[in-house]
N, C-alpha and C positions, 0 to 999 in steps of 0.2 A: 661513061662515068663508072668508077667503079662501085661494089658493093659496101663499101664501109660511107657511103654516102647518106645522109638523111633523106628518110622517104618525104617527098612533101606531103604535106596533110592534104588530105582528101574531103572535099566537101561532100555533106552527108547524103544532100539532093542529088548532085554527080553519082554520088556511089549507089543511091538506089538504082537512077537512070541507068548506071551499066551492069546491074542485075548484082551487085554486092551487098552486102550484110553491113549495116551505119555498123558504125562505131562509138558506141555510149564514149560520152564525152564525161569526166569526173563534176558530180554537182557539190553546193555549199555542204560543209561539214552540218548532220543535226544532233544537235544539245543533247546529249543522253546525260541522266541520274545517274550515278557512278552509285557503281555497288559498296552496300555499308563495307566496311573495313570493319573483318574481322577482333581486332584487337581494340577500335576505339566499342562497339556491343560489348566487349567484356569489362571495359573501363567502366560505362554507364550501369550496370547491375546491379557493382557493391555500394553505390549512390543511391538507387533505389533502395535498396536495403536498409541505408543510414533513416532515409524518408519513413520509410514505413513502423522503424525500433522507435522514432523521436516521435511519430503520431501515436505509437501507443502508450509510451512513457508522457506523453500529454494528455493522454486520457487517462490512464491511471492517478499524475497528479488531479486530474479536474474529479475525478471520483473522491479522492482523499479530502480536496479540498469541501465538496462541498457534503461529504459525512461532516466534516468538523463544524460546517457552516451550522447543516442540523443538530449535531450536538450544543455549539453553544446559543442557538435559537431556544432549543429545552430548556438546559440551563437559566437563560436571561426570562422565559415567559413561567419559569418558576420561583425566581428569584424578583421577578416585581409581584405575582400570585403573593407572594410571601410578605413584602412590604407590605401589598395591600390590606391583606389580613391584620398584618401588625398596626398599620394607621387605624384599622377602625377598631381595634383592638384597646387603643391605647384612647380613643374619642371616647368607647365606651366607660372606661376606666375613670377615664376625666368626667365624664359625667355621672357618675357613679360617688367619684369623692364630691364631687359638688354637693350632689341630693343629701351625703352624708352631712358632709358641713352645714346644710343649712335644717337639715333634720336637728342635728344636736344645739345648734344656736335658737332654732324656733321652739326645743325644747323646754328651755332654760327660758324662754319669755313667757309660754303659756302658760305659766303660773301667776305670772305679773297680773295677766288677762284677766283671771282666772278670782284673783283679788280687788280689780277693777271692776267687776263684773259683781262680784258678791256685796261691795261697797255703795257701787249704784244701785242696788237692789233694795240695800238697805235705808238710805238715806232718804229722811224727810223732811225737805224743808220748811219751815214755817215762815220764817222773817224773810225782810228783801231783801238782806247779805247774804243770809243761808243760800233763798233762789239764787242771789248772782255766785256763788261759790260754787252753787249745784250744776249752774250752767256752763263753766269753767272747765268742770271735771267731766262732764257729757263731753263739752269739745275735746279733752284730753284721750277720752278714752275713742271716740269717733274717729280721732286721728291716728291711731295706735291698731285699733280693726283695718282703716285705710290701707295703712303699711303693710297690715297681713295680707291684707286680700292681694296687693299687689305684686306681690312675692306670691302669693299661688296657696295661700291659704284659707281655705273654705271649713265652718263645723259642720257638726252633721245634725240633721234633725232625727229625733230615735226616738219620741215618746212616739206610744202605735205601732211601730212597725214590730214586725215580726223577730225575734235574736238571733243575731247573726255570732259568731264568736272570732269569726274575720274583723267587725268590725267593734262590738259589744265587750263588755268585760263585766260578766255579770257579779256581782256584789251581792246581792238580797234577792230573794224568792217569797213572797206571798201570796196569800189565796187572790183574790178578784173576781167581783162578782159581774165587774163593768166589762172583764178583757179574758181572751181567753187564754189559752195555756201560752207559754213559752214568748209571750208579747211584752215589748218594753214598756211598762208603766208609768215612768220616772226615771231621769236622768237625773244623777248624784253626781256626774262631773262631765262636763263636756268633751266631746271627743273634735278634732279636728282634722281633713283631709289635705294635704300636700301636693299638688297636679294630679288628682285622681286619687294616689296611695296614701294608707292612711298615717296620718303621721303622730296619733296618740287616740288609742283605745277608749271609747264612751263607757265610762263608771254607770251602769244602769241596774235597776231595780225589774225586776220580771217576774209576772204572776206567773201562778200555780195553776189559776181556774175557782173554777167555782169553791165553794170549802165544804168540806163533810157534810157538814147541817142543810146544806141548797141541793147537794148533789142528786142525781135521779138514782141511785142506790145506793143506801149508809146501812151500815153495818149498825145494829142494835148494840147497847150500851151493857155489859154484863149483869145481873144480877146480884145484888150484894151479896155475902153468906149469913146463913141460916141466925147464927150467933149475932152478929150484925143487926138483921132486922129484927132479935128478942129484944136489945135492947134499946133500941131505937123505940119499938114499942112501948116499952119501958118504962124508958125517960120522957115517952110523951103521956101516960098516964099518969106519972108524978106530979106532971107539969099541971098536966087535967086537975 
């Protein structure tokens, strides 16, 4: 045969048995990771890049936003601070012209009172008309105190106590031998209280104290003059 012949293949066991070298036979192709491509690493970069500019331009708005958030948090927790103040601002107010209003109207009745009060005082019935007319006028005026009291109208009681000029409106000062200095002796006009404040000053009368003549030191009484007691002499030897 000639040489441009195909050698026949050689089995590997044969070719040990005649003292040859096997012949590696080609195995399955294995899977290898192909190396990155240069050019698609520099695609992926400026992506990256994009990711990292939009995650801080996302933080920067979430910082702005939520400055603004605490801004108008201030705003709003001053802006009801301020409502509130004004509501009770304006309750107070309201209560305030209340008191007034009913200050000036209970003002203007106390006098009524006041005549009712001096009238009963005065009155003495004798006959059984007078009694039933007297009785009439007690219910009249009982029901008229009624209404004050429930409206928050109290008088005060001021004979004894001590003067107060809070609540007193002194008028007259005499000696007293019963009371001592600066003490309400007599009330000359009744004074009335309003829910505690007072809503018309007690017209009272307040000793002095004792009087010169009781006192534990009086000043002796001058001696008349000379002239004085000639004739005084005098005229009572005439009289002799």
């Amino acid at each position: 045969m000639s040489g441009d012949a195909s050698t026949p293949e050689q089995d590997p066991a044969q070719a040990v048995s005649d003292g040859q070298q096997p012949v590696e036979t080609p195995s399955d192709p294995v899977e290898t990771t192909p190396a990155p491509d240069p050019g698609s690493s520099a695609e992926a970069s400026p992506q990256t890049g994009d990711n990292e500019a939009r995650l801080e331009q996302l933080e920067r708005e979430h910082t702005s936003l939520r400055d603004e958030h605490d801004v108008l948090r201030g705003q709003y927790m001053r802006i009801a601070a301020d409502f509130d103040n004004f509501r009770k601002r304006q309750s107070r107010d309201q209560d305030d012209l209340k008191i007034q209003l009913t200050c000036s109207t209970l003002s203007e009745i106390l006098p009524v009172v006041d005549n009712f009060d001096r009238a009963r005082q005065q009155l003495d019935p004798q006959g059984e008309e007078a009694q039933a007319l007297h009785r009439s006028y007690q219910g009249l005026y009982k029901q008229l105190v009624d209404v004050l009291k429930q409206l928050g109208v109290a008088p005060m009681r001021v004979v004894g106590q001590e003067f107060d000029p809070t609540l007193h409106e002194a008028v007259l000062r005499e000696p007293s031998d019963a009371h001592p200095e600066d003490v309400v002796i007599e009330e000359l006009q009744r004074g009335y209280h309003l829910n505690g404040k007072v809503l018309r000053h007690a017209m009272v009368k307040v000793s002095m104290g004792p009087g010169p003549q009781n006192g534990a030191t009086s000043e002796p009484a001058e001696a008349p003059p000379a002239d004085a007691a000639a004739e005084e002499g005098g005229s009572g030897d005439s009289n002799g």
